[in-house]
C-alpha positions, 0 to 999 in steps of 0.5 A: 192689623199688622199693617195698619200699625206699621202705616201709624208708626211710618206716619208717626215718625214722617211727622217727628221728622218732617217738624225736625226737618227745620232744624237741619242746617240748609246747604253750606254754600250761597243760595242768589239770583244765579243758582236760583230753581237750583236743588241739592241735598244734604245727608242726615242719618241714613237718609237725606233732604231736598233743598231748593234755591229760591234765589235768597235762601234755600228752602225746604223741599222734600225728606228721605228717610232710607234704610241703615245702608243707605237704600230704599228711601222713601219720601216723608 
């Protein structure tokens, strides 16, 4: 049962943050035909996003969420 509701918690807060995702501001610098398939990550919290180049913008990839030091991050 205990594991059950850690699942439902983790799933609860993967989709808070995954929404929220959006909201956090992509890379700082330029995102064109150069750099484009490039990926670079930007930090939030304790955990980080993966952002790609798609040779206009960057876009979203994929969301980390790691412990209060920065460790064992999982992919949300």
């Amino acid at each position: 049962m205990h594991k059950i509701m850690l699942g439902v918690a983790i799933a609860l807060i993967g989709l808070g943050m995954s929404s929220s995702a959006n909201a956090w501001p992509p890379p700082t610098y330029p995102c064109n035909a150069s750099n484009q398939g490039a990926q670079t990550a930007t930090q939030f919290g304790s955990g980080y996003i993966v952002w790609e180049c798609d040779g206009q913008n960057w876009q979203f990839m994929l969301q980390y969420v790691c412990d209060s030091q920065g460790n064992n991050c999982i992919p949300l």
